[in-house]
C-alpha positions in Angstrom: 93.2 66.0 -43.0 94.4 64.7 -39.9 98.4 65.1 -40.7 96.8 68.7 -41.9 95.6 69.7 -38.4 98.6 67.9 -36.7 101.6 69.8 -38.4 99.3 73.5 -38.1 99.5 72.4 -34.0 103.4 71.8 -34.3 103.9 74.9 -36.3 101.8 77.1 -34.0 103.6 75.6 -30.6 107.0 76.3 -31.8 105.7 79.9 -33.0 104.5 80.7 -29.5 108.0 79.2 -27.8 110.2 80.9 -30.1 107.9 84.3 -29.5 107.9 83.9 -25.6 110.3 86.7 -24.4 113.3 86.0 -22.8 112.3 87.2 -19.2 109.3 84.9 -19.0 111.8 81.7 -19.9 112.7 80.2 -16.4 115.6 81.1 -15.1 117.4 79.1 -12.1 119.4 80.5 -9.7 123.7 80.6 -10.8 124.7 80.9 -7.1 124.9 77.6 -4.8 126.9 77.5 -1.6 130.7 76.0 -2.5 129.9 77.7 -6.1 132.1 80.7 -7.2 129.8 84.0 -7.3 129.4 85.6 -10.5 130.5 88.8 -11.2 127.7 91.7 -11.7 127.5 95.5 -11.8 125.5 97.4 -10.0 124.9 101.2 -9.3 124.9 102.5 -5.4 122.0 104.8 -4.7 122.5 108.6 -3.6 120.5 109.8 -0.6 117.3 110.9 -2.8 117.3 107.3 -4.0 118.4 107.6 -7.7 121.8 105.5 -9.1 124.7 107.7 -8.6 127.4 107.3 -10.7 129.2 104.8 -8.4 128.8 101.6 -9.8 129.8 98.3 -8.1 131.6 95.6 -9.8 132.0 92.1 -7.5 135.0 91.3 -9.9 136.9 94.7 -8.4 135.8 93.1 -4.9 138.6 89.9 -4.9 140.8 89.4 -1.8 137.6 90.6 0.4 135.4 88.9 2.2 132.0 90.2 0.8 128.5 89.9 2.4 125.6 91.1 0.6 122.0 91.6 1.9 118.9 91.7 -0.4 116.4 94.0 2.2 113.5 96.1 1.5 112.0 98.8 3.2 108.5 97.1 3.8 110.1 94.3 5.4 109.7 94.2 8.9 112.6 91.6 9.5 114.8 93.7 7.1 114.1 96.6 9.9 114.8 94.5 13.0 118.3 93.3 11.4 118.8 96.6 10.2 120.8 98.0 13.1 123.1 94.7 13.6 124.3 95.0 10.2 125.2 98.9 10.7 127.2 97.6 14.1 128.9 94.8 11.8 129.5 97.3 9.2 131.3 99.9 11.7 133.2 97.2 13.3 134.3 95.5 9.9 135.8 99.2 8.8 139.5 99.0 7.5 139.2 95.2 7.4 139.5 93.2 4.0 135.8 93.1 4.0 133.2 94.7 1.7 129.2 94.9 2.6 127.0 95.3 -0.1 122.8 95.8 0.3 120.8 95.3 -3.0 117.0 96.9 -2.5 114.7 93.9 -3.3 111.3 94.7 -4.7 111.0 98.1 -3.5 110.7 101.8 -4.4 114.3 103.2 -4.0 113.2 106.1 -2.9 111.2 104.5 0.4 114.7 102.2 0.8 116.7 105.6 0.7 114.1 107.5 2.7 114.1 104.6 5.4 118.0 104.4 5.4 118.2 108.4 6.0 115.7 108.4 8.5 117.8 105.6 10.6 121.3 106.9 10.1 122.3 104.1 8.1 125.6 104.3 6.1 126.2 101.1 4.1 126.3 100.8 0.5 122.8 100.2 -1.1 122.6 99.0 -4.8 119.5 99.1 -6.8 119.1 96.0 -8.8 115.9 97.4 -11.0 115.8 94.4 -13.7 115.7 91.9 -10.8 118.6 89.7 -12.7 121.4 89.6 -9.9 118.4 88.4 -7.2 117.2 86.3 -10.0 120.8 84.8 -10.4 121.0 84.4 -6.6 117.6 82.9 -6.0 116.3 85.2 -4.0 112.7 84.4 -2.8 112.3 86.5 -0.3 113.6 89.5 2.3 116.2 89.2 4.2 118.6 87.0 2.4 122.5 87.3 3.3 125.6 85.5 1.5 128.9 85.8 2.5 131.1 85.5 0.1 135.0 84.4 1.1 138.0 86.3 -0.6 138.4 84.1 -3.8 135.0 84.7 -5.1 133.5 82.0 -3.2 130.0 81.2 -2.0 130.6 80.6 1.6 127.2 81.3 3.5 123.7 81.7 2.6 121.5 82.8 5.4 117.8 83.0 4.9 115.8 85.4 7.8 117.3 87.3 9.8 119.9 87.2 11.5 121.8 89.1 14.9 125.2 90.2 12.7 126.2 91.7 15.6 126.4 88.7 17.6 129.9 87.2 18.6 128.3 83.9 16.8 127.7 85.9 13.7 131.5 88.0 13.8 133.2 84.4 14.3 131.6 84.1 11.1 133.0 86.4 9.2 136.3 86.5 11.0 136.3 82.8 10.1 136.4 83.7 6.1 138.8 86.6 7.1 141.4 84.4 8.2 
C-alpha cells in the first residue's frame, strides 16, 4: 500500500512540472557586465503609442556603441533623467552611437503621451512579453547599459543617472574610442 501511495506522489509531481508553462519556469537574466549582449527584435512605437512597422534588431546595431534605457512613464526617476538623456541623445547625433529606450511595465500609450508632451525624440521600443528585460534582469526603472561596439556589455547603471554630465559623456566617449 505504501509503494502504492508513494509512486501516485511521484507520478502526480512530475505531471504538475511537466504541465507548469514555460513563462512561470524561472528564468535568469543572459546579460552580465563583460558578457556579449544578445541579439533581440523589437518594434519602435509611433506617436499614438502602437508598434510601427520599424523594428529594431541589436544584431544590425554592430560597430556602435549602444545604450539602452528601460523607463516608464510612472516613474518619477525615469522623468527626472528624462531630459539628460534627450541632451546626450542630441549631442551623440552623427556619432557611431545608437540610443535605444524599452517602456518597462507601462501602458504604451501613457509612455508615448508622456514622451509627446515633453518633446522627446529618442527611439522608444515596446517590449510587451517582458522577455528582453527578463533577459537583462531588469528589476526595476531606470536601468541603463551601455553596450561597446563589438556587442559588448560594458556598463550597467541602476538609478538614475545625469547623462548629460561631462562624467557621464567621458563615458560613452570612452567606448567610442
Amino acid at each position: 500500500m505504501k509503494q502504492i501511495v508513494i509512486i501516485l506522489i511521484l507520478i502526480v509531481a512530475g505531471l504538475v512540472f511537466f504541465f507548469i508553462p514555460k513563462e512561470e519556469k524561472i528564468q535568469r537574466a543572459v546579460v552580465a557586465v563583460g558578457l556579449k549582449a544578445p541579439d533581440f527584435e523589437l518594434p519602435e512605437l509611433d506617436a499614438g503609442g502602437k508598434s510601427s512597422s520599424m523594428i529594431w534588431r541589436f544584431s544590425e546595431l554592430k560597430g556602435k556603441v549602444v545604450f539602452i534605457n528601460f523607463w516608464a512613464s510612472w516613474c518619477d526617476e525615469c522623468k527626472k533623467e528624462k531630459p539628460a538623456i534627450q541632451m546626450l541623445y542630441e549631442k551623440m547625433q552623427g556619432r557611431p552611437f545608437q540610443m535605444l529606450t524599452i517602456v518597462y511595465r507601462d501602458a504604451p500609450e501613457k509612455a508615448m503621451a508622456y514622451m509627446r508632451e515633453n518633446g522627446y525624440t529618442m527611439p522608444v521600443l515596446f517590449d510587451g512579453d517582458m522577455k528582453i528585460a527578463r533577459n537583462y534582469g531588469v528589476r526595476g526603472v531606470p536601468e541603463t547599459y551601455i553596450i561597446d561596439r563589438e556587442g559588448i556589455v560594458r556598463e550597467k547603471i541602476i538609478g538614475r543617472r545625469q547623462w548629460d554630465s561631462p562624467e557621464a559623456i567621458e563615458l560613452i566617449e570612452k567606448w567610442l574610442k
